[in-house]
C-alpha positions in Angstrom: 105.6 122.8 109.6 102.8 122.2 112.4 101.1 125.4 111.0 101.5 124.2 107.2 100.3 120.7 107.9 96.8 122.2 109.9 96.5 124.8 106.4 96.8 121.4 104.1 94.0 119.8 106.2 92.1 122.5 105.9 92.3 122.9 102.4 91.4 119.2 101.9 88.0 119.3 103.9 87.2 122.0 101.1 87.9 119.8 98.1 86.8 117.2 96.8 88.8 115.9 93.8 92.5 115.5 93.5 95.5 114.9 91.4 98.5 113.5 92.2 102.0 113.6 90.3 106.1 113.6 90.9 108.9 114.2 88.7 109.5 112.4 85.2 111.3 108.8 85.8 109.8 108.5 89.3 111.9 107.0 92.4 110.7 104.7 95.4 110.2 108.4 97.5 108.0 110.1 94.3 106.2 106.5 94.1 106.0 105.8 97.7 104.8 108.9 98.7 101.9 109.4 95.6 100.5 106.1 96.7 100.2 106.5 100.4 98.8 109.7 100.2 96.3 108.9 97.8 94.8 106.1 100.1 94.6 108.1 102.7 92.5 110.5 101.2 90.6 108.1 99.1 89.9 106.3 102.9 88.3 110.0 103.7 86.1 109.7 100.5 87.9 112.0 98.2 88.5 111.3 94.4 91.9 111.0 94.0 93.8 109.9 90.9 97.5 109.6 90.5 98.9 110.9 87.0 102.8 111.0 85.7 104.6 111.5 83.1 106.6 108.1 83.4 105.3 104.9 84.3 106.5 103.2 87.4 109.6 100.9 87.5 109.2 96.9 87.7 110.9 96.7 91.4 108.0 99.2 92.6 104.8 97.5 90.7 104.2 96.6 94.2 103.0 99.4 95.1 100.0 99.6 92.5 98.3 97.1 94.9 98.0 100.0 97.4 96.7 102.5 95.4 96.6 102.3 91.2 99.5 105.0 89.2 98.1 106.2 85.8 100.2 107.5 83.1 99.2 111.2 82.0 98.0 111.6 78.1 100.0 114.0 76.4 96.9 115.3 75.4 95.7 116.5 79.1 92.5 115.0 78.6 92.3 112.8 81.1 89.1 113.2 83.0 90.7 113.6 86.4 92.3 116.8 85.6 89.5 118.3 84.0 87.0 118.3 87.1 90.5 118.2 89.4 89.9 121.0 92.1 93.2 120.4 93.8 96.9 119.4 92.3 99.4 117.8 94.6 103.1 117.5 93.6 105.6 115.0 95.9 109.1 115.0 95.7 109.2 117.7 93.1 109.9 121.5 93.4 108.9 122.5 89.8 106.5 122.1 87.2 108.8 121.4 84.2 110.4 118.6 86.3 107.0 116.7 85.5 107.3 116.3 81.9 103.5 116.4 80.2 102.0 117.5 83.2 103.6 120.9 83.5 101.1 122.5 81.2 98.5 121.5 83.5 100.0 122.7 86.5 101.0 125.3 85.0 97.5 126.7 83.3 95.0 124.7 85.8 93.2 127.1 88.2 92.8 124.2 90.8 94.9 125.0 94.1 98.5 123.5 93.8 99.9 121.9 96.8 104.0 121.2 96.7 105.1 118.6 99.1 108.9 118.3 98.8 112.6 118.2 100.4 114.6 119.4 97.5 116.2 123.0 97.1 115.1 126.1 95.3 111.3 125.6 95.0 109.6 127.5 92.0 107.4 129.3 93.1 104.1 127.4 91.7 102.3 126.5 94.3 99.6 128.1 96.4 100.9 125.9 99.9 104.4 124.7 100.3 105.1 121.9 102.8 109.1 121.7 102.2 111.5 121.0 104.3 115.0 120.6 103.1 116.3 119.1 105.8 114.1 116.0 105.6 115.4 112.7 104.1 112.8 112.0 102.3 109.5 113.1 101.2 107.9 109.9 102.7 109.0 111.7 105.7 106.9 115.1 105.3 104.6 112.5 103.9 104.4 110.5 107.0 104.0 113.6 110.0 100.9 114.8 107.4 99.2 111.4 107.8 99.9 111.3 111.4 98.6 114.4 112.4 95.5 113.9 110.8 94.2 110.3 111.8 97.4 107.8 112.6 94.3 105.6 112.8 93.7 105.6 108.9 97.6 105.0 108.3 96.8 101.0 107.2 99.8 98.7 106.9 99.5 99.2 102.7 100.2 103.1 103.2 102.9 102.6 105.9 104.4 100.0 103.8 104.4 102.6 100.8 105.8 105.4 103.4 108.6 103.2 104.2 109.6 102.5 100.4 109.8 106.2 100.0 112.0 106.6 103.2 114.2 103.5 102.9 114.6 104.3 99.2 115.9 107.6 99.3 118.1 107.2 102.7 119.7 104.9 100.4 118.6 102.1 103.1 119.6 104.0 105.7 122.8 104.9 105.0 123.0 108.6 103.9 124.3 111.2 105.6 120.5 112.6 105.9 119.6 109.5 107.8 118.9 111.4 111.3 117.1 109.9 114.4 114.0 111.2 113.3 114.3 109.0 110.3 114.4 106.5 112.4 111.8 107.2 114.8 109.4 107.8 112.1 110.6 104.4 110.3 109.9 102.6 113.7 105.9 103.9 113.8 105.8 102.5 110.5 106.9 99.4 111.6 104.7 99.6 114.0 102.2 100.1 111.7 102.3 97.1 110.1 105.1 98.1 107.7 107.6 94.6 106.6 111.1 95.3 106.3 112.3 92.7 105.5 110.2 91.8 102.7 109.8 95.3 101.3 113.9 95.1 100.8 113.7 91.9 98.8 110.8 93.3 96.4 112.8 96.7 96.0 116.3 95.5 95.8 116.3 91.7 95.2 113.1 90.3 93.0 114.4 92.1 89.8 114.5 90.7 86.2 118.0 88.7 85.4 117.9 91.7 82.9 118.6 94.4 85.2 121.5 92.7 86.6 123.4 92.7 83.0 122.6 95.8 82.5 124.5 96.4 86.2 127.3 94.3 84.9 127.5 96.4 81.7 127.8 99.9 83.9 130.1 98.2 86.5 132.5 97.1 83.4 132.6 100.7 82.2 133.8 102.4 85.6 136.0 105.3 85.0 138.7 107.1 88.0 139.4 110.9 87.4 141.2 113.2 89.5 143.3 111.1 91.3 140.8 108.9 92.5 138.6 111.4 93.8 135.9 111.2 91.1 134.4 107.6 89.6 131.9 107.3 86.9 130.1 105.2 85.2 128.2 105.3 81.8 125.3 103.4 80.0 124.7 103.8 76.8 121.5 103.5 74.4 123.0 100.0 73.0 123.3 99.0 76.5 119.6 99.2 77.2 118.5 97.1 73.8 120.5 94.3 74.0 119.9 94.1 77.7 116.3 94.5 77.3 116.1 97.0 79.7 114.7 100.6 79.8 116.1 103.6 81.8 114.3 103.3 84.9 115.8 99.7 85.3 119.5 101.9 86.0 117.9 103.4 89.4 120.5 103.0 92.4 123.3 102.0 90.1 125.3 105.2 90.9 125.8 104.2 94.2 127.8 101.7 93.4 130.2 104.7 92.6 130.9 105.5 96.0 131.7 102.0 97.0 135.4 102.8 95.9 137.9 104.1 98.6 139.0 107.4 98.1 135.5 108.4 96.3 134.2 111.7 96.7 132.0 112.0 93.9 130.7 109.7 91.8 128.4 110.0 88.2 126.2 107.9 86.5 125.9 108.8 82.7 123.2 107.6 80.7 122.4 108.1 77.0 119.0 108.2 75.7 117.4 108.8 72.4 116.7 112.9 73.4 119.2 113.8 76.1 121.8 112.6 78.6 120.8 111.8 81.5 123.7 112.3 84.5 123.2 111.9 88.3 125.5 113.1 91.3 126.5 111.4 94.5 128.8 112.9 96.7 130.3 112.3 100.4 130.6 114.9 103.0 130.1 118.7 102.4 130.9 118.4 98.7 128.0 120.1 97.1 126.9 118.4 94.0 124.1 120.2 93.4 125.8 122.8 92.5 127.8 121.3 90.0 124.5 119.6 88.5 123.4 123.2 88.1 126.2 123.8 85.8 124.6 121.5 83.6 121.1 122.6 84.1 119.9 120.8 86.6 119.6 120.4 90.7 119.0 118.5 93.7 120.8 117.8 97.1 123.9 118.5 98.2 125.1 114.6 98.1 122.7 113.6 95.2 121.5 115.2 92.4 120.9 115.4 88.7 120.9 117.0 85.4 120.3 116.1 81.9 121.8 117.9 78.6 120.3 117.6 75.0 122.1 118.8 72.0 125.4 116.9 72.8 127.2 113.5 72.5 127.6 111.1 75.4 131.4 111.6 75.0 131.1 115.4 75.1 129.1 115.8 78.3 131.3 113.0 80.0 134.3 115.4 79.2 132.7 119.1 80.3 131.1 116.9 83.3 134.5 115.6 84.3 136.6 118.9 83.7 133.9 120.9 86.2 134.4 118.1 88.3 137.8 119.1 89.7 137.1 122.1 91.4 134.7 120.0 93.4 137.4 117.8 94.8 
């Protein structure tokens, strides 16, 4: 990785204007990660603009004070990725997984930079800084920064690094949560990061919306499998007469896993084009791979898919039936 960070610093010093975009319905990591990066090189005098597909969840608005999060047209004709000379992709492995941008990536002749920690990269990207054993991508994120200038890592960008790490280690408690995690967590303390108060604007500042729509996916808890597997399911009338959106279900599966005896445990949700379903598993069960039966992929304790062309009720029943080999 040493040899891979030096190549990405050395690319940078020969740009001059980048983008920056994740995966569709972005996470604290994607978010955390897009915005701490893109002050950093901002602070080095590059032009940087972030660009996604989605736009960014009400518990991270936050994070716009460190460094502003544009929605892409799904025309492409934004001005940043015309005269973009450089494309950088967090906490994503492929260009489909960015919705309207994967034309760009796709067709731009600007060099592409994939900075990730998922499995089974496409291969995109002119420089790949991936490691699959980290956490997080805040963490790749973070030894990037730090082995440039830890002098230009300013509370704002380690307060946006430790979102994307706390987020993702599912605040701490995942099986990926390692010592390094926690060395790396501790510099950004000492950087100026707050825990405390980053928790209660992630996890506990939320709309009294959000929390119906929690009591609404709690309330529809389903056991299969003798206990082994527990799911839960939103569906589109949920959302409207919540008056929430799909981004306000993030970190609800892990209330799956609070049951005894859980060893995997779904989140369904219904929107207006597909169904959206994401994995959580304990141990050495490998969810990803039963997220790839269903077209999609991730980690081996979290992952996720989503299938058009079917009902909610007949993806919960195929989901559940390939469940049991997995238990």
């Amino acid at each position: 990785m040493n040899d891979l960070i030096s190549r990405f610093w050395g690319e940078v010093t020969r740009r001059r204007s980048f983008v920056i975009t994740t995966h569709i319905n972005p996470d604290g990591d994607a978010l955390g990660c897009e915005v701490a990066l893109a002050a950093y090189l901002a602070s080095l005098g590059k032009g940087v603009s972030i660009l996604n597909h989605d736009g960014i969840p009400c518990n991270f608005a936050f994070l716009q004070d460190v460094f502003p999060i544009g929605v892409a047209d799904p025309s492409l004709t934004d001005p940043a990725l015309s005269r973009a000379d450089a494309i950088i992709l967090v906490d994503g492995n492929a260009p489909h997984r960015t919705g309207v941008l994967e034309k760009f990536l796709n067709d731009s002749s600007a060099f592409k930079i994939c900075i990730d920690h998922h499995l089974d990269q496409s291969d995109f990207a002119d420089l790949f800084l991936v490691d699959t054993t980290a956490a997080a991508a805040g963490e790749i994120v973070f030894q990037i920064l730090a082995a440039h200038d830890r002098a230009l890592i300013t509370p704002a960008i380690a307060s946006a690094l430790y979102v994307a790490i706390m987020t993702d280690t599912g605040s701490f408690r995942f099986p990926t949560t390692d010592p390094l995690v926690h060395h790396i967590t501790a510099d950004l303390l000492r950087l100026g990061a707050d825990p405390s108060a980053l928790y209660r604007k992630v996890f506990e500042e939320g709309p009294a919306s959000r929390v119906r729509l929690l009591g609404r996916a709690l309330s529809s808890l389903e056991m299969a499998h003798d206990g082994a597997v527990a799911a839960m399911t939103i569906a589109q009338k949920d959302f409207s007469e919540t008056g929430t959106v799909e981004s306000d279900t993030d970190s609800m599966i892990n209330h799956t896993l609070t049951v005894a005896g859980v060893k995997i445990g779904m989140l369904f949700v219904e929107t207006p084009s597909v169904i959206k379903i994401g994995f959580r598993s304990r141990g050495s069960i490998p969810v990803n791979e039963l997220a790839k039966l269903f077209g999609g992929n991730g980690h081996k304790n979290a992952a996720g898919a989503r299938v058009s062309g079917k009902s909610l009720e007949q993806v919960k029943a195929e989901v559940f039936a390939q469940s049991k080999s997995f238990v």
